[in-house]
PDB file of N, CA, C and O in Angstrom:
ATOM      1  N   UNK A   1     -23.444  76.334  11.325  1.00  0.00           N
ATOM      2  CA  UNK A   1     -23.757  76.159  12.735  1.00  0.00           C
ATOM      3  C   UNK A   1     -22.591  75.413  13.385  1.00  0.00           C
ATOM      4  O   UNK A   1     -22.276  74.293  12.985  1.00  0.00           O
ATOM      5  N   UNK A   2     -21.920  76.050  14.427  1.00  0.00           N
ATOM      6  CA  UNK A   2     -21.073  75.442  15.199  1.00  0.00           C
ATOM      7  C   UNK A   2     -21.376  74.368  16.266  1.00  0.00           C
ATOM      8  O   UNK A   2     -22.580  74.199  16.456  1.00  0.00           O
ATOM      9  N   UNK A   3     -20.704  73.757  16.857  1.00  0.00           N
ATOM     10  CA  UNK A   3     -21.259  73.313  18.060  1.00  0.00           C
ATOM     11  C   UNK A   3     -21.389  73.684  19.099  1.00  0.00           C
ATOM     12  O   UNK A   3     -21.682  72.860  19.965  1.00  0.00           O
ATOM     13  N   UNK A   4     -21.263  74.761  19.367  1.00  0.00           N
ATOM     14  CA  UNK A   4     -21.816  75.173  20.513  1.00  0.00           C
ATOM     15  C   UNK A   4     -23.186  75.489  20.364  1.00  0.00           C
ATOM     16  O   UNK A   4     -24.001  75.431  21.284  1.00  0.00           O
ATOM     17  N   UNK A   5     -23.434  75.824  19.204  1.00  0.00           N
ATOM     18  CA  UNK A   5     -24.944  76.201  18.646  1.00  0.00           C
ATOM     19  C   UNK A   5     -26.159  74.980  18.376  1.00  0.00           C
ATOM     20  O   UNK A   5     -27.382  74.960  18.246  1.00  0.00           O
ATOM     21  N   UNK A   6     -25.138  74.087  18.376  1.00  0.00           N
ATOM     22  CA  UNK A   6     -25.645  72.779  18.578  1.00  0.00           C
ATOM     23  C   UNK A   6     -26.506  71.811  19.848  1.00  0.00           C
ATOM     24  O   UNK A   6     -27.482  71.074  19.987  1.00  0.00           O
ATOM     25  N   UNK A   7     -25.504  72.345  20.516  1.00  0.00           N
ATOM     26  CA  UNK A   7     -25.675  71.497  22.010  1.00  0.00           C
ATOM     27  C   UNK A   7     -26.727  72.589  22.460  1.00  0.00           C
ATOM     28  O   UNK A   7     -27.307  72.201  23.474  1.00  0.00           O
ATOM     29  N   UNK A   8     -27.079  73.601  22.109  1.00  0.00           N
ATOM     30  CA  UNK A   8     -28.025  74.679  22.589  1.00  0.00           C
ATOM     31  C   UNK A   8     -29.169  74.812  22.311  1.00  0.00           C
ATOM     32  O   UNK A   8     -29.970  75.124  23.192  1.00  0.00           O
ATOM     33  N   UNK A   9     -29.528  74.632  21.139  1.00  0.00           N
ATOM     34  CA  UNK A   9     -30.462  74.269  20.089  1.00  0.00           C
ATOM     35  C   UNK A   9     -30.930  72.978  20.211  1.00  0.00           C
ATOM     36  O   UNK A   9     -30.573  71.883  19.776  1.00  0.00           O
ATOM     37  N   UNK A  10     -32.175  73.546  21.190  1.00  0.00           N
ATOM     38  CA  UNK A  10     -33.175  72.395  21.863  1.00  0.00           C
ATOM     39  C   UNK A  10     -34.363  71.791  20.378  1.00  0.00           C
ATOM     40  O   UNK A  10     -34.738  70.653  20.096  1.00  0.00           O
ATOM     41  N   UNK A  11     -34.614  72.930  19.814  1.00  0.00           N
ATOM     42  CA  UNK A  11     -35.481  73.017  19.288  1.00  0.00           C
ATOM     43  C   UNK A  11     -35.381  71.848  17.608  1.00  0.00           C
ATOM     44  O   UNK A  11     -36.253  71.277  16.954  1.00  0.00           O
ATOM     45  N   UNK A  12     -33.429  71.974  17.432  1.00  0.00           N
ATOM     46  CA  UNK A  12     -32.765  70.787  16.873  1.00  0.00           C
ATOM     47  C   UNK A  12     -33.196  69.421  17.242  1.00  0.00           C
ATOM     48  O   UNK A  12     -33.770  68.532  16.613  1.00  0.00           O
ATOM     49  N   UNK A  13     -32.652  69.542  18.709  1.00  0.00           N
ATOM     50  CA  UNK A  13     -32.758  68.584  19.144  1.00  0.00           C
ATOM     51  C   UNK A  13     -34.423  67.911  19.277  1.00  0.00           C
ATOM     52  O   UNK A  13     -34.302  66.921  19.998  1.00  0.00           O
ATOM     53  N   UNK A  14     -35.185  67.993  19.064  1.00  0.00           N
ATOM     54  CA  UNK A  14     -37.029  67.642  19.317  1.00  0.00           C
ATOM     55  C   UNK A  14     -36.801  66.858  18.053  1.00  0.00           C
ATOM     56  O   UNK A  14     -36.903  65.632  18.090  1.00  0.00           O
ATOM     57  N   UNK A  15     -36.471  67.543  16.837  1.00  0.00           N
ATOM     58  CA  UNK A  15     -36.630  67.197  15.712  1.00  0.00           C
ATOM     59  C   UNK A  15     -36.048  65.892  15.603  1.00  0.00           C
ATOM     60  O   UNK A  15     -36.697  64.876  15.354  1.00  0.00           O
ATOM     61  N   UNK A  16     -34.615  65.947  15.825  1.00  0.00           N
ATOM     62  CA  UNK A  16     -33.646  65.071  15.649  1.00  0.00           C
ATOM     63  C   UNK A  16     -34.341  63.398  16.278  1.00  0.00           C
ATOM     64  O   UNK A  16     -34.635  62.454  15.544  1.00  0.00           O
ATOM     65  N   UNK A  17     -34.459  63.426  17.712  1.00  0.00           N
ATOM     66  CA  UNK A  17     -35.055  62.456  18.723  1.00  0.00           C
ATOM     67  C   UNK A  17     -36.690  61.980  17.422  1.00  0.00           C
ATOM     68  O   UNK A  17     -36.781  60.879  16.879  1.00  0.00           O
ATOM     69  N   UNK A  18     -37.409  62.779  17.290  1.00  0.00           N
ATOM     70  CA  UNK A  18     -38.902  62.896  16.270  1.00  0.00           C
ATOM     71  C   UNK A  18     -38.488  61.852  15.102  1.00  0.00           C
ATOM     72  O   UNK A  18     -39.150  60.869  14.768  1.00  0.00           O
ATOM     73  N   UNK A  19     -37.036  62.347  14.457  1.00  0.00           N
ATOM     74  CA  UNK A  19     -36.848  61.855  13.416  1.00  0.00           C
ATOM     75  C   UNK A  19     -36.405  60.594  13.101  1.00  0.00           C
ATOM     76  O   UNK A  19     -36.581  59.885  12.110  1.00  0.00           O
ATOM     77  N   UNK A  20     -35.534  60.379  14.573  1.00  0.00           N
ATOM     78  CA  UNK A  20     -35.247  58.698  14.494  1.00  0.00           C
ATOM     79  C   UNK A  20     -36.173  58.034  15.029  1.00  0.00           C
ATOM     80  O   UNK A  20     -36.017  56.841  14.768  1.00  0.00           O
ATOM     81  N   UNK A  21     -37.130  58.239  15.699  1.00  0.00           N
ATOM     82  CA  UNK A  21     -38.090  57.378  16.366  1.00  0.00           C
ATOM     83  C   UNK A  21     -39.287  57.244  15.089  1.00  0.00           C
ATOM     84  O   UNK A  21     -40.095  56.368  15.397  1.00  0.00           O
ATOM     85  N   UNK A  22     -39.576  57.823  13.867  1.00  0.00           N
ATOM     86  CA  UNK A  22     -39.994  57.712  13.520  1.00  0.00           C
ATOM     87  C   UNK A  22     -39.295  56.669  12.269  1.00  0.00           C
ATOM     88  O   UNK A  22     -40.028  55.889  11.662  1.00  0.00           O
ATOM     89  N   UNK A  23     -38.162  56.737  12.042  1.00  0.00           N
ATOM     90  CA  UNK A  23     -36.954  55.829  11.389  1.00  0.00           C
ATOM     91  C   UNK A  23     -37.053  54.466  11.798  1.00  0.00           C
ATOM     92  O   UNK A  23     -37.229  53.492  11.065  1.00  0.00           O
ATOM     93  N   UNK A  24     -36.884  54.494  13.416  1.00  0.00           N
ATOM     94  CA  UNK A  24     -37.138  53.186  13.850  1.00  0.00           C
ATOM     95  C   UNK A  24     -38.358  52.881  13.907  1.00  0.00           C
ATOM     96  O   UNK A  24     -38.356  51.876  14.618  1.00  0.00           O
ATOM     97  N   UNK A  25     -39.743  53.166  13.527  1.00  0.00           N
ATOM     98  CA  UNK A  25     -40.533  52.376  13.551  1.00  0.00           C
ATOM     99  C   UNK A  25     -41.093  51.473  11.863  1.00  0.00           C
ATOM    100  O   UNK A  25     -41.549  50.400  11.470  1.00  0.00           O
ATOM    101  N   UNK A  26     -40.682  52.719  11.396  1.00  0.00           N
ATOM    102  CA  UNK A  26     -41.129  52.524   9.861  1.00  0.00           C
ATOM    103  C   UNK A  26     -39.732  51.235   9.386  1.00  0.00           C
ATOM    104  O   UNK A  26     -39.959  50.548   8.390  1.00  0.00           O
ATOM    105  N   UNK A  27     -38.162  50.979  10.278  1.00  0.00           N
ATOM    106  CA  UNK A  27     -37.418  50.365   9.452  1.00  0.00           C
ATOM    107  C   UNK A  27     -38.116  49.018  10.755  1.00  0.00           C
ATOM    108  O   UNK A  27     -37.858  47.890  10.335  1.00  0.00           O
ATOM    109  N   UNK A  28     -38.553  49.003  11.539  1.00  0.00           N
ATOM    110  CA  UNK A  28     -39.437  47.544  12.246  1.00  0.00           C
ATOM    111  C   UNK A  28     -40.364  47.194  11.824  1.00  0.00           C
ATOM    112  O   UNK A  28     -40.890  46.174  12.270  1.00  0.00           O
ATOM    113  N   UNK A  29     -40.970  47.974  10.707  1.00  0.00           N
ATOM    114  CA  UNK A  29     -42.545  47.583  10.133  1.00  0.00           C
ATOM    115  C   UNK A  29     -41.612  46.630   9.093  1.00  0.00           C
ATOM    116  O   UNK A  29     -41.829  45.420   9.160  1.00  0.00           O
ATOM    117  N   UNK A  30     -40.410  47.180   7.969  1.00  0.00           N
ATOM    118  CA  UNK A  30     -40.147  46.708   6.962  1.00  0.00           C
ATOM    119  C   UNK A  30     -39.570  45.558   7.124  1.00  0.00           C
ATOM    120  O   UNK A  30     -39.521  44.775   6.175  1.00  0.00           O
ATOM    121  N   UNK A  31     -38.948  45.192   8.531  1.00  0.00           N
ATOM    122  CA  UNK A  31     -37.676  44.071   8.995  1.00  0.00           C
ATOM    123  C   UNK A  31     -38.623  43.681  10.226  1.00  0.00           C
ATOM    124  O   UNK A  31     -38.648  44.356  11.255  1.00  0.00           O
ATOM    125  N   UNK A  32     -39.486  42.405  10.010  1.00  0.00           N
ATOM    126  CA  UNK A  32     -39.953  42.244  10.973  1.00  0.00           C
ATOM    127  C   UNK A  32     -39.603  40.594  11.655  1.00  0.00           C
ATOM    128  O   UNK A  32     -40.439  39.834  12.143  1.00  0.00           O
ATOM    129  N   UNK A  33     -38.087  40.344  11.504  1.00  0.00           N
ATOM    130  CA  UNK A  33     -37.693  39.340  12.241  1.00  0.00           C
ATOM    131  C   UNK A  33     -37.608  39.612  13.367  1.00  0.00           C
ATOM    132  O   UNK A  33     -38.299  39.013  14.191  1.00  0.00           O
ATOM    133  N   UNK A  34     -36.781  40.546  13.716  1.00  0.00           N
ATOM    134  CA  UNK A  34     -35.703  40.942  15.079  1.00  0.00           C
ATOM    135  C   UNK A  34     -37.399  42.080  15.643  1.00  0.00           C
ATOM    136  O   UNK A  34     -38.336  42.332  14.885  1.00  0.00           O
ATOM    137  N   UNK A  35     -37.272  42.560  17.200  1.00  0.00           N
ATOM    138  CA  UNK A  35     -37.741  43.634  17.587  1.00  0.00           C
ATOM    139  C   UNK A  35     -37.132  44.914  17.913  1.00  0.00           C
ATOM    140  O   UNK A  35     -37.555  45.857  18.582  1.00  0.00           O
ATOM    141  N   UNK A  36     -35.592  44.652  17.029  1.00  0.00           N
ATOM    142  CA  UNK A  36     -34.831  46.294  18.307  1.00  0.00           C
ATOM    143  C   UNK A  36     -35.347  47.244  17.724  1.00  0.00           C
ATOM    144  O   UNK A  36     -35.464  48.225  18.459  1.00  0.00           O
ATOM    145  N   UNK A  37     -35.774  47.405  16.537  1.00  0.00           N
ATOM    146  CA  UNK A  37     -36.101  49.039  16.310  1.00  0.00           C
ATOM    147  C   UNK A  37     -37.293  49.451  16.779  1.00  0.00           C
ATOM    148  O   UNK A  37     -37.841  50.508  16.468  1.00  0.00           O
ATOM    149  N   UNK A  38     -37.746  48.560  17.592  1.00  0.00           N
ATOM    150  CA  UNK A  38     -38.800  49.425  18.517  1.00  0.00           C
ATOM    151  C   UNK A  38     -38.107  49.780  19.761  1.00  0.00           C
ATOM    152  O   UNK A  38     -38.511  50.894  20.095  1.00  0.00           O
ATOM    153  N   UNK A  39     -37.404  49.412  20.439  1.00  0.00           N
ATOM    154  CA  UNK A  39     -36.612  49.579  21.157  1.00  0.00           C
ATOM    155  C   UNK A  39     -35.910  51.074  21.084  1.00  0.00           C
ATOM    156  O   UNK A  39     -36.249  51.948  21.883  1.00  0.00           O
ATOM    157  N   UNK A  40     -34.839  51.322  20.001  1.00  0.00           N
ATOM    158  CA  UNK A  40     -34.338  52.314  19.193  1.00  0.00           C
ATOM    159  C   UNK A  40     -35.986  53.730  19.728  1.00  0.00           C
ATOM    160  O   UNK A  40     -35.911  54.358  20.784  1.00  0.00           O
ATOM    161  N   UNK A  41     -36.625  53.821  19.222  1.00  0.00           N
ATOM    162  CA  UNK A  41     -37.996  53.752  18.753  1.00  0.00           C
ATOM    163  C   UNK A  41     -38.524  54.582  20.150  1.00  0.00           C
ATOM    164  O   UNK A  41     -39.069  55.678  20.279  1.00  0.00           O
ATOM    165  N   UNK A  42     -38.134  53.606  21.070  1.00  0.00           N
ATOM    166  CA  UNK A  42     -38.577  53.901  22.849  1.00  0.00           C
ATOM    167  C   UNK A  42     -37.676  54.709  23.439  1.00  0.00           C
ATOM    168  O   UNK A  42     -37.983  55.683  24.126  1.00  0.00           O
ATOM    169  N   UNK A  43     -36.190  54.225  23.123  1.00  0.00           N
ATOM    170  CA  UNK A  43     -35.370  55.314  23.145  1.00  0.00           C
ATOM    171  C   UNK A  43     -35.350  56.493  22.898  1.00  0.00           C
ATOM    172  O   UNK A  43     -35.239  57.425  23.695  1.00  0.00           O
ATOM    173  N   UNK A  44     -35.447  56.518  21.881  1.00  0.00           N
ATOM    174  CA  UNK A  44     -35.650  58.091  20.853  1.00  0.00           C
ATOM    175  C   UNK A  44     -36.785  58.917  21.696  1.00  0.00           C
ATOM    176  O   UNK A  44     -36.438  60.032  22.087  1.00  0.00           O
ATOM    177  N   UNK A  45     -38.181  58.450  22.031  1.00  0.00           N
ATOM    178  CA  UNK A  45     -39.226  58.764  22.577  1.00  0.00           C
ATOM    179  C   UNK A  45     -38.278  59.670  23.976  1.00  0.00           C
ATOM    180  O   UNK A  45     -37.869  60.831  23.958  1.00  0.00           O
ATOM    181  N   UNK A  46     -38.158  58.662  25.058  1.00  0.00           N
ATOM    182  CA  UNK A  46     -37.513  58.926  26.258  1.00  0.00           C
ATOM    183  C   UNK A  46     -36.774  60.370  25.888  1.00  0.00           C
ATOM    184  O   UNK A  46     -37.195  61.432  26.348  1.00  0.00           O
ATOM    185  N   UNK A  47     -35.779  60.296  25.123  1.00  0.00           N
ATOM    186  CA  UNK A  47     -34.596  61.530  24.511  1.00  0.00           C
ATOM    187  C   UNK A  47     -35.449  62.430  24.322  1.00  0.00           C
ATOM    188  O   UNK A  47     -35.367  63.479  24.960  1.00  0.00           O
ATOM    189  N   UNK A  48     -36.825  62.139  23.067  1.00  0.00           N
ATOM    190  CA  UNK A  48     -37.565  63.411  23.446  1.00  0.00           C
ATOM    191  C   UNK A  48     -37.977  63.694  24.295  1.00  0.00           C
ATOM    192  O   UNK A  48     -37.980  64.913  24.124  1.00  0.00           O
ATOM    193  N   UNK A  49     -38.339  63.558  25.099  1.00  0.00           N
ATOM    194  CA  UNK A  49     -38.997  63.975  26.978  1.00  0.00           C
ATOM    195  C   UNK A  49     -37.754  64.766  27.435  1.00  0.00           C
ATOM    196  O   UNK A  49     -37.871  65.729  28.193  1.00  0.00           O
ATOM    197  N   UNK A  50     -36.476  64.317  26.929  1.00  0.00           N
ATOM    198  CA  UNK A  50     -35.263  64.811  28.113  1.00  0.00           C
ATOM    199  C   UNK A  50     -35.194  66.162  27.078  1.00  0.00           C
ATOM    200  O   UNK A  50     -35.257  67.271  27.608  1.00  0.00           O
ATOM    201  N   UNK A  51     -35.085  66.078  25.837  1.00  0.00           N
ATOM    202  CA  UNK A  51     -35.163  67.457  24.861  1.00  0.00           C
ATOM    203  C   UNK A  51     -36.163  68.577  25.289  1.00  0.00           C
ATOM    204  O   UNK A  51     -35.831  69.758  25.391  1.00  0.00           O
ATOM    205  N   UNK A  52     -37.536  68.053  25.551  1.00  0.00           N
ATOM    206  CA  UNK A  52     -38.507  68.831  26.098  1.00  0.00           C
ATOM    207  C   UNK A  52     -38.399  69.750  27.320  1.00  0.00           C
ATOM    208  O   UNK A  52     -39.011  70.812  27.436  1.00  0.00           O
ATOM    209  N   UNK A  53     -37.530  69.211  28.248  1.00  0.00           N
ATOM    210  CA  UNK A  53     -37.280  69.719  29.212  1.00  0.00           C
ATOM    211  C   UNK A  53     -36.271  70.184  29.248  1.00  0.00           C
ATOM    212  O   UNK A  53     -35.910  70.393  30.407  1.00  0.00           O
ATOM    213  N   UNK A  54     -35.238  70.615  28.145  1.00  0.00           N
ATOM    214  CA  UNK A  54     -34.265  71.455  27.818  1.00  0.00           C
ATOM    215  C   UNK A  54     -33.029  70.926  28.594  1.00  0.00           C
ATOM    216  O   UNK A  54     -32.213  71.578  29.245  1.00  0.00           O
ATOM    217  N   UNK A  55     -33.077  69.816  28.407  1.00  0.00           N
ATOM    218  CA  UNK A  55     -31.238  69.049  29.323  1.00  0.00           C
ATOM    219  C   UNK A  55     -30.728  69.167  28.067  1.00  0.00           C
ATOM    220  O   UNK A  55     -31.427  69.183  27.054  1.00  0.00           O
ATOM    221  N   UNK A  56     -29.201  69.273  28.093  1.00  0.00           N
ATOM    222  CA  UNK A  56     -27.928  68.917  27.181  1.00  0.00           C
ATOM    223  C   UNK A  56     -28.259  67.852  26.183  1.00  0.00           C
ATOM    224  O   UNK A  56     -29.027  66.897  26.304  1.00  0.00           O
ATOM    225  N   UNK A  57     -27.607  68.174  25.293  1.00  0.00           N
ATOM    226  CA  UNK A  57     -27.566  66.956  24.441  1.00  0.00           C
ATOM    227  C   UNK A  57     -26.657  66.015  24.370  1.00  0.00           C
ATOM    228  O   UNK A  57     -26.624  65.405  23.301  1.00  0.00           O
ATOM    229  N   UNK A  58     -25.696  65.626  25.411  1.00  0.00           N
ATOM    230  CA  UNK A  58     -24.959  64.748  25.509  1.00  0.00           C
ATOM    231  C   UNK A  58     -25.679  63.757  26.493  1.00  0.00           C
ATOM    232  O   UNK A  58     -25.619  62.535  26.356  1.00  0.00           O
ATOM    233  N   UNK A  59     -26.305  64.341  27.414  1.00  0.00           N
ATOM    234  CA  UNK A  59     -27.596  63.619  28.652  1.00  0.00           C
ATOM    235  C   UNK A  59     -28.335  63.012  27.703  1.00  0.00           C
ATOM    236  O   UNK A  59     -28.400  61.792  27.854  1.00  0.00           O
ATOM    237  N   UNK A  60     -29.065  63.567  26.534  1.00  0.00           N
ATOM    238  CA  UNK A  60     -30.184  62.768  25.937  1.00  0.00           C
ATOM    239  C   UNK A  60     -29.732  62.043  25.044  1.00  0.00           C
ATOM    240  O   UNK A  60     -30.425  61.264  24.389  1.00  0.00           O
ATOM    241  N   UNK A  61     -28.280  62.238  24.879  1.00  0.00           N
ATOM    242  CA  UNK A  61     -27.920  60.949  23.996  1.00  0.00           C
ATOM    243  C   UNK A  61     -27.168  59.880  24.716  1.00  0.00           C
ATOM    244  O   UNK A  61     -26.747  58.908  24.088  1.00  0.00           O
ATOM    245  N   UNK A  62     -26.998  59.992  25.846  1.00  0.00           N
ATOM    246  CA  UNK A  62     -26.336  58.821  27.023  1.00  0.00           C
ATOM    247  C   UNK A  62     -27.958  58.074  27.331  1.00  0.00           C
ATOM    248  O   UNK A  62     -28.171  56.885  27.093  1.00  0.00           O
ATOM    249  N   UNK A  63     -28.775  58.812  27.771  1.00  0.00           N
ATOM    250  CA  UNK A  63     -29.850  58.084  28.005  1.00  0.00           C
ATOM    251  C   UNK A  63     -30.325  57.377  26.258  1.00  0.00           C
ATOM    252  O   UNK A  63     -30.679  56.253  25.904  1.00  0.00           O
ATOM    253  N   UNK A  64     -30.171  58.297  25.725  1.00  0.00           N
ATOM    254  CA  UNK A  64     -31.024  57.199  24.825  1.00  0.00           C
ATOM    255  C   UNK A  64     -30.019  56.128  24.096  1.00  0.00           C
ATOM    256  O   UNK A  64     -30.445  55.227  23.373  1.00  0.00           O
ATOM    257  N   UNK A  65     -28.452  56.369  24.414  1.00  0.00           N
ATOM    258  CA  UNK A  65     -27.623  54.869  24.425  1.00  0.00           C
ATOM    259  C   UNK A  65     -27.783  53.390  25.423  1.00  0.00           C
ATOM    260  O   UNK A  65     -27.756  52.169  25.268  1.00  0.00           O
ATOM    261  N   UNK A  66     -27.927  54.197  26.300  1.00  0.00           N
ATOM    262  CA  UNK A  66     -28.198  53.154  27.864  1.00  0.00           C
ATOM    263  C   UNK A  66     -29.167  52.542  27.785  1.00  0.00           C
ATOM    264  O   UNK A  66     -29.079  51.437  28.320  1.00  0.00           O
ATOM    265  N   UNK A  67     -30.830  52.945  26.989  1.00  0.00           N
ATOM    266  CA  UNK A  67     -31.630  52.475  27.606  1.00  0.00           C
ATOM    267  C   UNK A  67     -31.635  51.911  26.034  1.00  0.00           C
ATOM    268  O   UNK A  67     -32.377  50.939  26.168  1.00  0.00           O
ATOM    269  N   UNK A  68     -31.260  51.934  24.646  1.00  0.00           N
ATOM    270  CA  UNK A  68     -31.209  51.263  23.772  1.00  0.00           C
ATOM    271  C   UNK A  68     -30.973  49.697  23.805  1.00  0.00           C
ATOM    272  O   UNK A  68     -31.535  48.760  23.238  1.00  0.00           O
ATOM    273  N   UNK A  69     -29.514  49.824  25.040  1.00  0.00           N
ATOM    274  CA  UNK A  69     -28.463  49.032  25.328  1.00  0.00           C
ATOM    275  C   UNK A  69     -29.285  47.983  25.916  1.00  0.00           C
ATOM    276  O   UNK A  69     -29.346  46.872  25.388  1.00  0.00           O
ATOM    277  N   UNK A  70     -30.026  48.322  27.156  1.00  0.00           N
ATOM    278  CA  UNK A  70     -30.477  47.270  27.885  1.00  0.00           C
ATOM    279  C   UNK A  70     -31.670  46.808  27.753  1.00  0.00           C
ATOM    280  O   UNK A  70     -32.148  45.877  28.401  1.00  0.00           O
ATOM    281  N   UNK A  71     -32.313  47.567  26.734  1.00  0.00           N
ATOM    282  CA  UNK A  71     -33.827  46.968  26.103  1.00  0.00           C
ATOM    283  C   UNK A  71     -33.345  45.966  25.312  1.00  0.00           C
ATOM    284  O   UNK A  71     -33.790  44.819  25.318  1.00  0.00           O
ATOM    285  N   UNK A  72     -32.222  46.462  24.458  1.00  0.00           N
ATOM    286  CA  UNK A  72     -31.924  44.842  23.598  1.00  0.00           C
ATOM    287  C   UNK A  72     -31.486  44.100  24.390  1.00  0.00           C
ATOM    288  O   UNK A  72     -31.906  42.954  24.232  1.00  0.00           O
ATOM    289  N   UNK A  73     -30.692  44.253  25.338  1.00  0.00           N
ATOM    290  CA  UNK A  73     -30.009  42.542  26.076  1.00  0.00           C
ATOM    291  C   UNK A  73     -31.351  42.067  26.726  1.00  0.00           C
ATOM    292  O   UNK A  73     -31.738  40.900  26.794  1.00  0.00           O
ATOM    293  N   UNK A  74     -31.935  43.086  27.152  1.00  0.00           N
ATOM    294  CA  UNK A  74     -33.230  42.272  27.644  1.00  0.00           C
ATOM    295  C   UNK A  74     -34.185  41.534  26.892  1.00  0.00           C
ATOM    296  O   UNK A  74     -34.882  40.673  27.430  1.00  0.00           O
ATOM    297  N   UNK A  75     -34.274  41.846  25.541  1.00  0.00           N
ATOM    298  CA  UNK A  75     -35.313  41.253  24.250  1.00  0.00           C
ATOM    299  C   UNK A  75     -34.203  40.110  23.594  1.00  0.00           C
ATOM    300  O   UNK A  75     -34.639  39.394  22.692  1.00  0.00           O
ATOM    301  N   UNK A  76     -33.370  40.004  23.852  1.00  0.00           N
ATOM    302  CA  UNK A  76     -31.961  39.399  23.151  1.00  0.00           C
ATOM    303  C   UNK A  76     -32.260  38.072  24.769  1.00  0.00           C
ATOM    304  O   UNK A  76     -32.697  36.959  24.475  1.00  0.00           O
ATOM    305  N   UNK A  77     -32.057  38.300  25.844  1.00  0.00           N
ATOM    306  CA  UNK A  77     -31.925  37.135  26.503  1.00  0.00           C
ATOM    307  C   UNK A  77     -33.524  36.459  26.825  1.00  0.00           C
ATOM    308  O   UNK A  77     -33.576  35.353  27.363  1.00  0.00           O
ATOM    309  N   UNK A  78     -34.652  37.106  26.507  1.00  0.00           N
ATOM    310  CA  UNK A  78     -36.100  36.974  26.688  1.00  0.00           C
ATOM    311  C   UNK A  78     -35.910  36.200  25.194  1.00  0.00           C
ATOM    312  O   UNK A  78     -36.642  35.211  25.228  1.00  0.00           O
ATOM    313  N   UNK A  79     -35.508  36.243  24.456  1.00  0.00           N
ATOM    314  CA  UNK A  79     -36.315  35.261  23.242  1.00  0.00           C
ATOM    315  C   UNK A  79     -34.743  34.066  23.531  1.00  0.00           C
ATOM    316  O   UNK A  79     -35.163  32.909  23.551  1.00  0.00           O
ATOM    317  N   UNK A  80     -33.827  34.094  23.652  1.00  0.00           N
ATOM    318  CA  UNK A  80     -33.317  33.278  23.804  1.00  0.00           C
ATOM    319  C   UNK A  80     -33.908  32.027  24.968  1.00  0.00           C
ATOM    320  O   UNK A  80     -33.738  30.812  24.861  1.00  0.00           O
ATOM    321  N   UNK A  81     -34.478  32.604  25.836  1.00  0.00           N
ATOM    322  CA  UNK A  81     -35.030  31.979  26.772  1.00  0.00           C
ATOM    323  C   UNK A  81     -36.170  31.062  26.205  1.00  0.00           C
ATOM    324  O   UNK A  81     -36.176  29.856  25.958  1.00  0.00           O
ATOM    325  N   UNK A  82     -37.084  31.983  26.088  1.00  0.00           N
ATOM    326  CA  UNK A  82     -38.605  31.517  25.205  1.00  0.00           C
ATOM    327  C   UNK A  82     -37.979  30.359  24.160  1.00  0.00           C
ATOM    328  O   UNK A  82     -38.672  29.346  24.068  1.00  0.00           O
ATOM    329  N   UNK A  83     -36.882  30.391  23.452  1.00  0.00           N
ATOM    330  CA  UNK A  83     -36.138  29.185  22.112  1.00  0.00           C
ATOM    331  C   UNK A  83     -36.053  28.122  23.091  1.00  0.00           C
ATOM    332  O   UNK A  83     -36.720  27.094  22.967  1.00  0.00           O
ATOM    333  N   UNK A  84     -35.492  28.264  23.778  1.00  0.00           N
ATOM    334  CA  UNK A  84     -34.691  26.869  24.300  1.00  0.00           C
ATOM    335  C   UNK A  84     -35.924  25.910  25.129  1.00  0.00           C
ATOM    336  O   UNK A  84     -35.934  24.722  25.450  1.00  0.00           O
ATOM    337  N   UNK A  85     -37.159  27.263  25.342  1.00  0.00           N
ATOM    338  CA  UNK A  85     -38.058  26.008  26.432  1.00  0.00           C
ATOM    339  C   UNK A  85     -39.815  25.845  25.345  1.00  0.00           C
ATOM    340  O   UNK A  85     -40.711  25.094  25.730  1.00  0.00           O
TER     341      UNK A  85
END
């Protein structure tokens, strides 16, 4: 499979988004200091919605970088907060 066959292949893509969200929940059950792999987790979810509706796969992997990105700074400056008071 080339890539062009790649980026086309929606039906890849469901799986792919399915497969890490299910990665990230099962590796947050095992590592339960930190919360990002639920995060990861929510991401992946979102990506599937954008897969479902047949967008590119460079779109569903920008969204599910971006919103990875700012769920952790947001869970990253929320417990830093919660420490200090």
């Amino acid at each position: 499979m080339n890539l062009e066959n790649f980026l086309e292949n929606y039906h890849m893509h469901i799986f792919i988004w399915l497969g890490i969200a299910i990665i990230a929940i099962l590796l947050e059950n095992l590592i339960k200091k930190h919360v990002i792999g639920l995060w990861f987790a929510v991401s992946a979810g979102f990506s599937l919605l954008l897969a479902l509706m047949h967008l590119k796969f460079t779109i569903q992997f920008i969204a599910f970088f971006v919103i990875s990105v700012i769920f952790i700074l947001i869970n990253e400056l929320y417990f830093k907060k919660t420490n200090k008071g």
